[in-house]
N, C-alpha and C positions, 0 to 999 in steps of 0.2 A: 686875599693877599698871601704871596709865598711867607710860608717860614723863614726868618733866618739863620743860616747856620754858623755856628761858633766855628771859630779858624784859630788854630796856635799859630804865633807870630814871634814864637820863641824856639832857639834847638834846645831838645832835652838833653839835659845835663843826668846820666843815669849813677850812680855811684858803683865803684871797685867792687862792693857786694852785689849787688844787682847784676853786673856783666859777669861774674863769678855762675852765678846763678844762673845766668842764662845760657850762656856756654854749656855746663853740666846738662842743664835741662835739652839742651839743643844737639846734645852728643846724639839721643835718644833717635831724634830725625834722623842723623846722618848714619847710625848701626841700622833704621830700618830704611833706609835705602841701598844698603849694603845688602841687607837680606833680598828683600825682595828683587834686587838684580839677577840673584842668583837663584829665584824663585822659588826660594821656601819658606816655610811656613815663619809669620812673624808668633816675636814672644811674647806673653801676656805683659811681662813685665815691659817689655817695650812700649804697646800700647798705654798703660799706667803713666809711665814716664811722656810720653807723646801727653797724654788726657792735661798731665802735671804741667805742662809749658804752656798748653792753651790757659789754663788758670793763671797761670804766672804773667802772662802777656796780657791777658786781660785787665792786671788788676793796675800792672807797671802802665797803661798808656788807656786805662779808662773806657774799655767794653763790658758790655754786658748782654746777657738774653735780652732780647724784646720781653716787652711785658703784654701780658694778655689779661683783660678785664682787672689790670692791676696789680700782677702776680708776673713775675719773672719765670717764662716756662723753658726748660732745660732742652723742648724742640727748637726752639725759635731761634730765628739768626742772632747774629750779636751786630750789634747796636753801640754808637755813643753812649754813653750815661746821662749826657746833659740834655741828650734829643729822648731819653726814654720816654712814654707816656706815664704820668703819675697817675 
């Protein structure tokens, strides 16, 4: 029998700090697509700030690493939370 999958049946409501935040974090994306138009080298600090919104976005809408043998591994794709294996 298929699993079933959980569905949100509601829009998310994110608050004025949240879109604040995201924004900031998401500037990051838009200076390294500035960069690399113009083919050079991206900056650490860039990639940091990029690393920072995957974290941020994961935690705002409920991703995570797959788990393996029970252990969330930092290769693994992301994954719903509620479909993770326990």
């Amino acid at each position: 029998m298929a699993k079933k999958l959980s569905t949100i049946t509601k829009a998310w409501t994110i608050s004025y700090e949240d879109r604040v935040t995201l924004l900031e974090k998401l500037q990051c994306l838009q200076r390294i697509e500035q960069t690399t138009s113009e083919h050079c080298s991206i900056d650490y600090e860039e990639i940091c700030k990029a690393v920072t919104l995957l974290y941020t976005i994961c935690n705002m809408f409920g991703f995570e690493n797959k788990k393996e043998n029970g252990v969330r591994s930092f290769y693994s794709d992301l994954v719903l939370k509620e479909e993770n294996e326990e």
